[in-house]
C-alpha positions as protocol buffer text, in pm:
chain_id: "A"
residue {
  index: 1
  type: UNK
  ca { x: 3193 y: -6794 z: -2953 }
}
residue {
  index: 2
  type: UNK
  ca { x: 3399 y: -6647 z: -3232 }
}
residue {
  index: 3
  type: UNK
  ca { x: 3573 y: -6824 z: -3493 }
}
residue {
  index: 4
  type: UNK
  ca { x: 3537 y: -6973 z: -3850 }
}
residue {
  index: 5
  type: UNK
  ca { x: 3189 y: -7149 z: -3752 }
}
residue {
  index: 6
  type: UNK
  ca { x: 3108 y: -7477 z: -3954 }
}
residue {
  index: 7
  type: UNK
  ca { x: 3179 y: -7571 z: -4321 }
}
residue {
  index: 8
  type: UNK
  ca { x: 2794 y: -7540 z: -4380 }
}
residue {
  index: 9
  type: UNK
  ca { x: 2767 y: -7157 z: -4305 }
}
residue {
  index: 10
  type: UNK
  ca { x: 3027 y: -7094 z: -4555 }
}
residue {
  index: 11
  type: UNK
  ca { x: 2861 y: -6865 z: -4805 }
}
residue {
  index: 12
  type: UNK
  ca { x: 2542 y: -6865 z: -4591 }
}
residue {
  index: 13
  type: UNK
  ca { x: 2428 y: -6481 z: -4598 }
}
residue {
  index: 14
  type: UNK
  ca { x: 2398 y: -6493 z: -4967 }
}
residue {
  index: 15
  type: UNK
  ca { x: 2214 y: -6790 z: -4996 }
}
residue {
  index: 16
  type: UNK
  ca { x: 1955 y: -6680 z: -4738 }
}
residue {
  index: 17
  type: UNK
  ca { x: 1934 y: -6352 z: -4908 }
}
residue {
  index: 18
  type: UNK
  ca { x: 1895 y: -6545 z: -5232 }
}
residue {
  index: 19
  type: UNK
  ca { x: 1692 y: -6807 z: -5140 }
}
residue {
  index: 20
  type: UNK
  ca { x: 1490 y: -6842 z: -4803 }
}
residue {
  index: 21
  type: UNK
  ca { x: 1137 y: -6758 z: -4806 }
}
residue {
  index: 22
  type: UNK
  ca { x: 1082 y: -6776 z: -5156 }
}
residue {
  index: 23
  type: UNK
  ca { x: 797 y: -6979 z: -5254 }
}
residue {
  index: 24
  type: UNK
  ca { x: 501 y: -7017 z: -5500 }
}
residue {
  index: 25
  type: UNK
  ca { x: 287 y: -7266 z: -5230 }
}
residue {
  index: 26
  type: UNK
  ca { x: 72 y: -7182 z: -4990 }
}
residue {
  index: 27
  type: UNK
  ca { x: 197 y: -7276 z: -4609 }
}
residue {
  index: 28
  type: UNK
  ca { x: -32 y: -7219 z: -4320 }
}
residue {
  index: 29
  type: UNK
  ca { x: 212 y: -7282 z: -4005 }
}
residue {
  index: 30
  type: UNK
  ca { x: 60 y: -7276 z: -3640 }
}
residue {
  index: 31
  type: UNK
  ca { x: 296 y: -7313 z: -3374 }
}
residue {
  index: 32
  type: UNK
  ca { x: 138 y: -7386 z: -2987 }
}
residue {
  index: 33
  type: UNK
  ca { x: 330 y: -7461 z: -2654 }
}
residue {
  index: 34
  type: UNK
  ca { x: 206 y: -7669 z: -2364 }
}
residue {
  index: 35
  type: UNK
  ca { x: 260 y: -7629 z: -2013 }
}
residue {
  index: 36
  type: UNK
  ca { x: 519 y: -7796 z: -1925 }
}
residue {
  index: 37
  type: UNK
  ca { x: 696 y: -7587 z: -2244 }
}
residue {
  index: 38
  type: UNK
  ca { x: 649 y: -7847 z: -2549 }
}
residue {
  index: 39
  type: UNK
  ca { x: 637 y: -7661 z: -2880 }
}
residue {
  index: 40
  type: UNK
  ca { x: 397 y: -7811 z: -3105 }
}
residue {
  index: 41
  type: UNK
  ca { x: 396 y: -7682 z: -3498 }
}
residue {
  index: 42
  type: UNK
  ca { x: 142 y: -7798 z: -3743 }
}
residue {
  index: 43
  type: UNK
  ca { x: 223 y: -7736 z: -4077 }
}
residue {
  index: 44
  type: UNK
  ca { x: -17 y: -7744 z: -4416 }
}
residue {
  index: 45
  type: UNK
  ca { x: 143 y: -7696 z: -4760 }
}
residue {
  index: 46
  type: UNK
  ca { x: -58 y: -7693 z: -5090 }
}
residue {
  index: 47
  type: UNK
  ca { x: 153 y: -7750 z: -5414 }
}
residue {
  index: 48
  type: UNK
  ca { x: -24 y: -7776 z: -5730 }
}
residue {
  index: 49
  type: UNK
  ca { x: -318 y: -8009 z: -5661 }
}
residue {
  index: 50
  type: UNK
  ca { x: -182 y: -8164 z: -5375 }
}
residue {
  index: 51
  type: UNK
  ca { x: -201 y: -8087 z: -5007 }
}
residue {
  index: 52
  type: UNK
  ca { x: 92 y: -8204 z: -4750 }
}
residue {
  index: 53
  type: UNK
  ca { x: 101 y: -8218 z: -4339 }
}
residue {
  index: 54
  type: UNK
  ca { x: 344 y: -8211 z: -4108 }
}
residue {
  index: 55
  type: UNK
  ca { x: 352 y: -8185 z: -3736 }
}
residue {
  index: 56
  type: UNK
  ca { x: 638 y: -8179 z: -3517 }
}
residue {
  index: 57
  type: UNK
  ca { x: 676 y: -8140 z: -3147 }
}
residue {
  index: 58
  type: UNK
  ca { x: 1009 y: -8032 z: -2936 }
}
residue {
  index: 59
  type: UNK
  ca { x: 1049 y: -8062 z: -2595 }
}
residue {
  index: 60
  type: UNK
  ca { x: 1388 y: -7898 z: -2381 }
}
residue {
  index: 61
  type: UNK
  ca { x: 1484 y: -8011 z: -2091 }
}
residue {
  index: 62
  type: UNK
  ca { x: 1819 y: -7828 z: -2008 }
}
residue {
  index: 63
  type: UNK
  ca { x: 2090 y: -7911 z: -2273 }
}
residue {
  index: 64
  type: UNK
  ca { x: 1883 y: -8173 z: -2411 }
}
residue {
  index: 65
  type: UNK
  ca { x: 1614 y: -8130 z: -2685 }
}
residue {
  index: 66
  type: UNK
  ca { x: 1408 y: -8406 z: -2856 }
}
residue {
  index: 67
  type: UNK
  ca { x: 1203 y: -8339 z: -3199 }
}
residue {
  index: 68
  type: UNK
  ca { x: 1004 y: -8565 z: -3332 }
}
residue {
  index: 69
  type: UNK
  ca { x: 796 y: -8515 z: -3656 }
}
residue {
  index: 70
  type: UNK
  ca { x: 582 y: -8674 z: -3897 }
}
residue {
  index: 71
  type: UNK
  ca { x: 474 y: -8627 z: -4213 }
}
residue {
  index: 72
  type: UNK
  ca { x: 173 y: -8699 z: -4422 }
}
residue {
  index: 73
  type: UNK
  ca { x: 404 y: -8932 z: -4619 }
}
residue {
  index: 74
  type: UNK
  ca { x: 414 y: -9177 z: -4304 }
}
residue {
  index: 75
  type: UNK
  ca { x: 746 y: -9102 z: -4215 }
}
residue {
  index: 76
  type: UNK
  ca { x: 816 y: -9023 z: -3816 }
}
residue {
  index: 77
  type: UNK
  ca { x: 1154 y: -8828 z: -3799 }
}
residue {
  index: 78
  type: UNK
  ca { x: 1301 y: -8797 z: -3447 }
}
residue {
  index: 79
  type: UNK
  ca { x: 1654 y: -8613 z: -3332 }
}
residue {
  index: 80
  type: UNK
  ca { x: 1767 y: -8609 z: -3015 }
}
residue {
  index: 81
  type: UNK
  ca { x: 2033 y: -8283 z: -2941 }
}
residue {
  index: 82
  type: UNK
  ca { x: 2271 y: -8282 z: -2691 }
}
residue {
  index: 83
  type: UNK
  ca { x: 2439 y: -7916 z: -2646 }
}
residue {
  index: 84
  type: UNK
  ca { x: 2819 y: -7913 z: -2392 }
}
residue {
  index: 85
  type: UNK
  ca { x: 2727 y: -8304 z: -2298 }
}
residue {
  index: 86
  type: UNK
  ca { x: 3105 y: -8403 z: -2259 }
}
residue {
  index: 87
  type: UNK
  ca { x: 3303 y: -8050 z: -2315 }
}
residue {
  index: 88
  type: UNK
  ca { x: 3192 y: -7729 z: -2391 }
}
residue {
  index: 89
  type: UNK
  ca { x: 3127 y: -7631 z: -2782 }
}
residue {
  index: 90
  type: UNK
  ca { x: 3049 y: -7993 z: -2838 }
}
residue {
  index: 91
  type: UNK
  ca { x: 2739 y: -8072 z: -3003 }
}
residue {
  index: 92
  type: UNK
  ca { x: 2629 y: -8455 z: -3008 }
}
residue {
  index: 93
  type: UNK
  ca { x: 2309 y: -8559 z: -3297 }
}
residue {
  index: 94
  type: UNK
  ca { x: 2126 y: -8852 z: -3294 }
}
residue {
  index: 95
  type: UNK
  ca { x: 1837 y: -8868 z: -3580 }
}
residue {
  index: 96
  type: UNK
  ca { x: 1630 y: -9180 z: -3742 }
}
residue {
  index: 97
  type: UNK
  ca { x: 1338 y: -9229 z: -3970 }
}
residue {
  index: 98
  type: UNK
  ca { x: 1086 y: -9493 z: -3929 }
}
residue {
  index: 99
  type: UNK
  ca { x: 1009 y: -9720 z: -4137 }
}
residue {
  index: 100
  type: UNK
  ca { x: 1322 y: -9616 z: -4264 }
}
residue {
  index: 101
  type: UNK
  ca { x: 1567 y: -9864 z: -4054 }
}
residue {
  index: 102
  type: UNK
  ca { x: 1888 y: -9729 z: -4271 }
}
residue {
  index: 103
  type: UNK
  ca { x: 1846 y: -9373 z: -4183 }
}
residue {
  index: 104
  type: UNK
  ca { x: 1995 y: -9378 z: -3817 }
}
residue {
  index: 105
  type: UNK
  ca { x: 2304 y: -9173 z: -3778 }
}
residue {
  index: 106
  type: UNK
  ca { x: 2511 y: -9021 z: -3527 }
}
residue {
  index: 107
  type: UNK
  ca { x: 2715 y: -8646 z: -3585 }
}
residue {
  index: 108
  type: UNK
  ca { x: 2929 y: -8452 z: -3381 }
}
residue {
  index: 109
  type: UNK
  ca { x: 2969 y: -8129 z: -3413 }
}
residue {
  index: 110
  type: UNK
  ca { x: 3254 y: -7871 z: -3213 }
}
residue {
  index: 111
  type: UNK
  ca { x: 3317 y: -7529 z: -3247 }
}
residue {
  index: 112
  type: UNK
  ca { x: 3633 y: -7383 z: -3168 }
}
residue {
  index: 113
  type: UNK
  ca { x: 3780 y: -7012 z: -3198 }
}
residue {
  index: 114
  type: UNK
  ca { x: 4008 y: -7156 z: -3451 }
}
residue {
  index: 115
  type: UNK
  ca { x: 3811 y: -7448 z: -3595 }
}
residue {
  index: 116
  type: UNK
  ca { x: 3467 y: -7593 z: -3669 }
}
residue {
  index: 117
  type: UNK
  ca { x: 3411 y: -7943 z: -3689 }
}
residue {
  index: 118
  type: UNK
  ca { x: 3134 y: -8212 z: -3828 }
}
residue {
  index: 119
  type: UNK
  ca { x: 3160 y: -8553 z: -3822 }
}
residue {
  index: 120
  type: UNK
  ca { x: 2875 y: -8779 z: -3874 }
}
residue {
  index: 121
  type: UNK
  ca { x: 2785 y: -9155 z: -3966 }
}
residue {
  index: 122
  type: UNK
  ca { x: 2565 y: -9352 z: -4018 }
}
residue {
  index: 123
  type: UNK
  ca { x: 2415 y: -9661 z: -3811 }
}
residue {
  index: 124
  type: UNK
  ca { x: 2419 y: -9944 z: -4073 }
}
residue {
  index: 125
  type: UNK
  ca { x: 2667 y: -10189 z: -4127 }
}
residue {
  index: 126
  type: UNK
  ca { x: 2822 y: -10049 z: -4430 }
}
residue {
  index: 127
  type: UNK
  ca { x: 2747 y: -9649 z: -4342 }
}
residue {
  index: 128
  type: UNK
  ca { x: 2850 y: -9361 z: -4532 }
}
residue {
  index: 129
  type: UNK
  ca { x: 3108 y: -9111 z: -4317 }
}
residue {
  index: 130
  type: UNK
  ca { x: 3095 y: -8782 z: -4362 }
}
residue {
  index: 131
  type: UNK
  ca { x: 3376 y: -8523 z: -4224 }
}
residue {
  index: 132
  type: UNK
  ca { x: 3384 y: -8195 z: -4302 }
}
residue {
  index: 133
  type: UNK
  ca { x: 3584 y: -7857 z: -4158 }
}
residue {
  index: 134
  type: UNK
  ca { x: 3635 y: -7495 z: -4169 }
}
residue {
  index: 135
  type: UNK
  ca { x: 3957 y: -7332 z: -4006 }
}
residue {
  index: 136
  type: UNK
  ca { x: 4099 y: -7001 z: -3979 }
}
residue {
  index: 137
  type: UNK
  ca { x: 3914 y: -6687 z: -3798 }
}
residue {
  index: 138
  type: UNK
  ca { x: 3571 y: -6519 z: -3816 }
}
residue {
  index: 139
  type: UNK
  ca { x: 3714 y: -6266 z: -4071 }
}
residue {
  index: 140
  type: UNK
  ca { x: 3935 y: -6561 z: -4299 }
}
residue {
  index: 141
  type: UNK
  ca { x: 3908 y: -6950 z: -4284 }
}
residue {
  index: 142
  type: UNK
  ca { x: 3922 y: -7237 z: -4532 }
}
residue {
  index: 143
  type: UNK
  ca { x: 3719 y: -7545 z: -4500 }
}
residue {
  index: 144
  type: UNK
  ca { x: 3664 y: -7892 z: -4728 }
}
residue {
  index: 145
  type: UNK
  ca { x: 3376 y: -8157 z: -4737 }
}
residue {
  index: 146
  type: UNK
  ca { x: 3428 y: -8542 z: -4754 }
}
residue {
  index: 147
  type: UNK
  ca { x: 3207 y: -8811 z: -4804 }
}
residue {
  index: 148
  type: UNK
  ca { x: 3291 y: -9184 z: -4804 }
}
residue {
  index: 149
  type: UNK
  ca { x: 3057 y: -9541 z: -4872 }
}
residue {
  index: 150
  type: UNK
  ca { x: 3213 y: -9777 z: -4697 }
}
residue {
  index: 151
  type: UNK
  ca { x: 3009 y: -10039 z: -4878 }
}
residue {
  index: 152
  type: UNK
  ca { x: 3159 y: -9938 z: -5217 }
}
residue {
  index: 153
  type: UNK
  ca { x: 3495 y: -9729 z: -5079 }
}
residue {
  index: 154
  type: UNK
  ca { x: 3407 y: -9462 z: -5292 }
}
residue {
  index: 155
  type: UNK
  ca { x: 3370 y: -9124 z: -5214 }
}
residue {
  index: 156
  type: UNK
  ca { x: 3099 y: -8973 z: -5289 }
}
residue {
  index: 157
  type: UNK
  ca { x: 3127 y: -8620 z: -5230 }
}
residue {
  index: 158
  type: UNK
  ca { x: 3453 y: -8386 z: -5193 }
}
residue {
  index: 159
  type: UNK
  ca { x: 3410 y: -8007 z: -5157 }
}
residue {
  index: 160
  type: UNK
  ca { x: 3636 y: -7714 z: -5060 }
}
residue {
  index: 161
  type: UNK
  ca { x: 3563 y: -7343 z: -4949 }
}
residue {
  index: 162
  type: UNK
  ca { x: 3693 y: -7002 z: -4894 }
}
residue {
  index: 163
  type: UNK
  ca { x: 3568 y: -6729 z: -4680 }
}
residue {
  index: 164
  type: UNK
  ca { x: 3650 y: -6375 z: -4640 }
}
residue {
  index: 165
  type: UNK
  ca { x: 3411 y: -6117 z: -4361 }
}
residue {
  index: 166
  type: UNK
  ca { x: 3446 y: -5791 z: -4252 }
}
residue {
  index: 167
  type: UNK
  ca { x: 3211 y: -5534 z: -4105 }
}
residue {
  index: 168
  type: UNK
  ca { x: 2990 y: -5534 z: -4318 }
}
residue {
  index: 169
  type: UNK
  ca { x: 3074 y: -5761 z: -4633 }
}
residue {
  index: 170
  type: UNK
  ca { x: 3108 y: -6206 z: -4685 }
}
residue {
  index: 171
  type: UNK
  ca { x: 3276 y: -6309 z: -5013 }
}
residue {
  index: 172
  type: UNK
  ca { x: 3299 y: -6680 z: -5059 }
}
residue {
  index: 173
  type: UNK
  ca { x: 3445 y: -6955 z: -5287 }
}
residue {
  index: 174
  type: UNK
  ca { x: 3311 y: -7277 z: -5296 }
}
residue {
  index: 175
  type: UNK
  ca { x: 3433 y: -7600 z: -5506 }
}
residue {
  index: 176
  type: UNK
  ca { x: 3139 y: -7838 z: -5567 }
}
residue {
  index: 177
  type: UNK
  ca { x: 2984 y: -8167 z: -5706 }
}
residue {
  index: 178
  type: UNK
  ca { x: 3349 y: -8333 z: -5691 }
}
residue {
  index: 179
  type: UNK
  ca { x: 3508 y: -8035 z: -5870 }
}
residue {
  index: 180
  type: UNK
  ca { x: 3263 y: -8001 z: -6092 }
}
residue {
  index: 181
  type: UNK
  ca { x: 3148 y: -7662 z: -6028 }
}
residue {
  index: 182
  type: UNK
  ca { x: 3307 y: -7323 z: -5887 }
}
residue {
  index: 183
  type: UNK
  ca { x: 3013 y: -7083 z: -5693 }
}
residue {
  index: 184
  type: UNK
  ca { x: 3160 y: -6754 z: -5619 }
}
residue {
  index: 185
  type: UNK
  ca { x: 2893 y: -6571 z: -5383 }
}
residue {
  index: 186
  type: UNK
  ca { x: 2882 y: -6211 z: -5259 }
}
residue {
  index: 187
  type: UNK
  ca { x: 2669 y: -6069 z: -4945 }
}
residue {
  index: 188
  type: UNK
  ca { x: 2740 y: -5666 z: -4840 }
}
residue {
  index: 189
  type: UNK
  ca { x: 2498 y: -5475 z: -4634 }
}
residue {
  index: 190
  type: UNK
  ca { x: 2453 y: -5109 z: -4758 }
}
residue {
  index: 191
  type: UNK
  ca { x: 2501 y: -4900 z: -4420 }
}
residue {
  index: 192
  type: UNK
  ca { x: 2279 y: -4745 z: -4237 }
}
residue {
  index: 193
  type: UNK
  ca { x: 2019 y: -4814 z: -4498 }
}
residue {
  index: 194
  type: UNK
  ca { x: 1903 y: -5110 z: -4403 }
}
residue {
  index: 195
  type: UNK
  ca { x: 1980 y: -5282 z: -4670 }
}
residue {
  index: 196
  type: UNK
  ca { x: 2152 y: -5582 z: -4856 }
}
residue {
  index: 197
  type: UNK
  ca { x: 2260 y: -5719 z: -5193 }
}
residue {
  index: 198
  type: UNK
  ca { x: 2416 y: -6030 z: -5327 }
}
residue {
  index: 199
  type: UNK
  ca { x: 2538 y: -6234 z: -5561 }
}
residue {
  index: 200
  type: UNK
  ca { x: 2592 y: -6597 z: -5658 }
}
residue {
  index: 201
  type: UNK
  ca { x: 2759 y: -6692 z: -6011 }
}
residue {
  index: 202
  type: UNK
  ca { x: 2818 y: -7043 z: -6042 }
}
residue {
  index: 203
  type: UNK
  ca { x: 3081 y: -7221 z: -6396 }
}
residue {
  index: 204
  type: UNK
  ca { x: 3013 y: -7597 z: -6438 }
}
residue {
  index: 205
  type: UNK
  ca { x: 3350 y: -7713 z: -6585 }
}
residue {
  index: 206
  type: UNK
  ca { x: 3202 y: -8068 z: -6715 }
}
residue {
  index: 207
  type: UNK
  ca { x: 2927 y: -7857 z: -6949 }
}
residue {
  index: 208
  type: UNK
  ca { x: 3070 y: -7493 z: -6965 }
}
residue {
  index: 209
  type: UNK
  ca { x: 2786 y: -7290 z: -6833 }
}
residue {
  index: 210
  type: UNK
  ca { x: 2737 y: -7055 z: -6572 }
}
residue {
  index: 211
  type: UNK
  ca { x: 2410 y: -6907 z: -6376 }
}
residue {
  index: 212
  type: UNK
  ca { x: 2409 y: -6603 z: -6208 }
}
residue {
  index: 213
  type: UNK
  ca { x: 2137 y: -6464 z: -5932 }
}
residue {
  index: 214
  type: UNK
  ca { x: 2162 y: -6118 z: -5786 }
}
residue {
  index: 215
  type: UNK
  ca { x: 1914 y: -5961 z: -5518 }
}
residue {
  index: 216
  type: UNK
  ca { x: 1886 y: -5760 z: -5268 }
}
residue {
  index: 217
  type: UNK
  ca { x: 1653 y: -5660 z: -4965 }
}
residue {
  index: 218
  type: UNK
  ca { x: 1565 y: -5381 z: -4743 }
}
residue {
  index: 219
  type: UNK
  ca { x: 1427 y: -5308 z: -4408 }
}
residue {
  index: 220
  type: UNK
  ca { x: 1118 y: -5083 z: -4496 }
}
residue {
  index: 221
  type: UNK
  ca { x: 1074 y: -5089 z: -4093 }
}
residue {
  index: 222
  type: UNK
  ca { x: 1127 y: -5332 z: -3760 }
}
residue {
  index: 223
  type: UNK
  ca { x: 824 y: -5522 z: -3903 }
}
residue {
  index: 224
  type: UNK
  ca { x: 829 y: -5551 z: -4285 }
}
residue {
  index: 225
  type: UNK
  ca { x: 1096 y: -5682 z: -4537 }
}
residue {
  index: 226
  type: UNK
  ca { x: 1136 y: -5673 z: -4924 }
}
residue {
  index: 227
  type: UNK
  ca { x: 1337 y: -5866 z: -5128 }
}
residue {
  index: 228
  type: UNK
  ca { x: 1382 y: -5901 z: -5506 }
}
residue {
  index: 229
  type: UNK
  ca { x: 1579 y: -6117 z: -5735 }
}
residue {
  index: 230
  type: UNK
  ca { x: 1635 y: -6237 z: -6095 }
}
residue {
  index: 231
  type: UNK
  ca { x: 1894 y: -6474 z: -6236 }
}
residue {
  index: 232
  type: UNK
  ca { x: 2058 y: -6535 z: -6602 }
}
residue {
  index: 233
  type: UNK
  ca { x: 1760 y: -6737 z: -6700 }
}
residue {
  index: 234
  type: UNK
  ca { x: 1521 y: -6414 z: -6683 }
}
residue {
  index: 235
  type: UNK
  ca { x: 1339 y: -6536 z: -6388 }
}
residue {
  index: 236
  type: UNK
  ca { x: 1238 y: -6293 z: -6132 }
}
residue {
  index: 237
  type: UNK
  ca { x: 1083 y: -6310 z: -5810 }
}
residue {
  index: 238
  type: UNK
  ca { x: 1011 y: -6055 z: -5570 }
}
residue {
  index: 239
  type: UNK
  ca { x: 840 y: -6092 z: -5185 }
}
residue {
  index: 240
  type: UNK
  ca { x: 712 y: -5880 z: -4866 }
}
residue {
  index: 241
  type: UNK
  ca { x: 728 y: -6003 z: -4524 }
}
residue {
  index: 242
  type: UNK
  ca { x: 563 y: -5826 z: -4220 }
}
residue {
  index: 243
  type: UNK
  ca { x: 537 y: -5915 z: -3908 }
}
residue {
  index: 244
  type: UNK
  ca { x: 200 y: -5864 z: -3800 }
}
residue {
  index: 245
  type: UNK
  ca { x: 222 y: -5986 z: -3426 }
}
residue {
  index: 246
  type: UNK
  ca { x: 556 y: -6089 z: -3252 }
}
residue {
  index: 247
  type: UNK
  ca { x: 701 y: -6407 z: -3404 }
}
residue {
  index: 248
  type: UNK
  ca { x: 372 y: -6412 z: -3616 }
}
residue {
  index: 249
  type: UNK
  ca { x: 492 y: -6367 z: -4040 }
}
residue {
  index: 250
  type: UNK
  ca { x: 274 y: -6340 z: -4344 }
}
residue {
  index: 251
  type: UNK
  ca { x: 478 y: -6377 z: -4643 }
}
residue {
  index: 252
  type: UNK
  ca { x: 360 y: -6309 z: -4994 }
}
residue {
  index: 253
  type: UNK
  ca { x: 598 y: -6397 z: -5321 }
}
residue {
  index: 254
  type: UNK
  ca { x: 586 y: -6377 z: -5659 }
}
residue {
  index: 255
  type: UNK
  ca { x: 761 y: -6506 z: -5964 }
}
residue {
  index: 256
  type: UNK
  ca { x: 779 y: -6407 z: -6318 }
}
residue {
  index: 257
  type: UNK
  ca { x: 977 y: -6550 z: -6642 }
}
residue {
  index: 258
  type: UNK
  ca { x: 1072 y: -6230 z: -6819 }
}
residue {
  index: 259
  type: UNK
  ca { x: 1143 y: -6435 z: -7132 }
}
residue {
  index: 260
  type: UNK
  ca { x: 774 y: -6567 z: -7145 }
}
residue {
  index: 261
  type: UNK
  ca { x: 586 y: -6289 z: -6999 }
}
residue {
  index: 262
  type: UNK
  ca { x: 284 y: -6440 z: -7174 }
}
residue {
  index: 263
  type: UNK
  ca { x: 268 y: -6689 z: -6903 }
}
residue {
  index: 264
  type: UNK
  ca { x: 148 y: -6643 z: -6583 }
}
residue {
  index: 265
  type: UNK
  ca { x: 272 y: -6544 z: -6270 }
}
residue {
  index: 266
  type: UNK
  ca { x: 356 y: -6766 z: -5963 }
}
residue {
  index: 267
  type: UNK
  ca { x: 206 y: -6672 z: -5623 }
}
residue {
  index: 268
  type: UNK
  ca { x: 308 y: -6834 z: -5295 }
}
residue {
  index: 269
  type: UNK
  ca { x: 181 y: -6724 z: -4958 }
}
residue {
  index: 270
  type: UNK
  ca { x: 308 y: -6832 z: -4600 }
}
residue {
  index: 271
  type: UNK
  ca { x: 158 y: -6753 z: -4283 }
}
residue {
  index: 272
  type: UNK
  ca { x: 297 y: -6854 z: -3964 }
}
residue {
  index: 273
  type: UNK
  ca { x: 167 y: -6796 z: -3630 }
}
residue {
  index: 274
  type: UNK
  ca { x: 346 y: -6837 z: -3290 }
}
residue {
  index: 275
  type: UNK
  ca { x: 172 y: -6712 z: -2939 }
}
């Protein structure tokens, strides 16, 4: 389905560009399925001195999919998905914590050629509702972000975006932290190169300042990705990703301060593994 998608993607392609996959841990990820088709992923992450689990399981059955995971910090985490239960481009959540008995909440989510909605709420007596929207077309729409506490009738979070895509370029605008900040990001894909580049410079109106992060990756085959990245602060960071077996990644990253080259170099590697 076409359309604007949800507030959330706004600005999406950049961030993944800038962001996802870089790390300075070390992740071991193993990912099994059983026979009646059960996905089972155990998970292993070492930062600094300490070592955290995870391991979550996801069944399907039809346009219903339950996920439950736990942690190594006690928690159990379970969300039940419900794709086209009661009309088509509806999508119904249902996620709670234990022992967390304040984190159950409901969300709705619909996509429509002209629209994209989220709704969601919490299942406490005083819950915090969340609404949020994007409208227009897949090449132009304008979405906001609202938050309220019942308890205290305040609300606690009010955003707004703009989105502009074409072939092969995403420009966004996004008004954050209650006004507070303006992000302008920037995704285009070089063609027939096989590669990207973006940007994302972000002003803070309450303290005047602004950060900037530009990178860019490439396609050195079907199997193997680059990326590389560095930001106002002198920070850089730089990673390979090759896919050694299908749906199998090894992912090695790197980060330097280029103000304080003195000091030494991050290192994260991730390996996943999927049959």
């Amino acid at each position: 389905m076409g359309g604007p998608g949800l507030y959330s993607g706004i600005g999406k392609k950049a961030k993944d560009l800038l962001y996802r996959d870089y790390q300075t841990d070390h992740k071991f990820t193993l990912t099994t399925y059983t026979a009646n088709g059960a996905a089972i992923t155990a998970t292993s992450t070492k930062k600094a001195d300490l070592i955290l689990g995870e391991i979550q399981s996801q069944i399907k059955n039809k346009n219903i999919t339950v996920d439950v995971k736990a942690n190594s910090a006690s928690n159990v985490i379970t969300t039940i998905t419900a794709d086209d239960l009661a009309a088509p481009g509806l999508k119904t959540i249902l996620s709670f914590a234990v022992p967390d008995q304040k984190s159950g909440k409901v969300e709705l989510q619909y996509l429509h050629d002209y629209a994209g909605i989220n709704a969601s709420i919490g299942l406490t007596a005083n819950p915090v509702v969340n609404l949020s929207g994007a409208f227009g077309t897949s090449a132009l729409a304008v979405g906001a972000d609202v938050s309220l506490d019942t308890a205290t009738k305040n609300f606690t979070k009010y955003n707004a975006a703009l989105s502009y895509t074409n072939q092969d370029l995403i420009a966004s605008l996004n008004l954050n932290n209650k006004g507070d900040s303006l992000t302008a990001s920037y995704y285009h894909i070089v063609e027939k190169s096989g590669t990207a580049v973006g940007a994302e410079l972000t002003h803070s109106f309450l303290s005047n300042e602004n950060s900037l992060t530009f990178g860019t990756q490439h396609t050195l085959d079907p199997l193997t990705l680059v990326k590389a990245r560095i930001n106002n602060s002198g920070k850089a960071s730089a990673l390979i990703q090759h896919e050694f077996r299908p749906k199998s990644l090894c992912t090695i990253s790197a980060e330097v301060d280029t103000k304080a080259i003195e000091k030494s170099s991050k290192v994260g590697i991730a390996i996943a593994l999927k049959p």
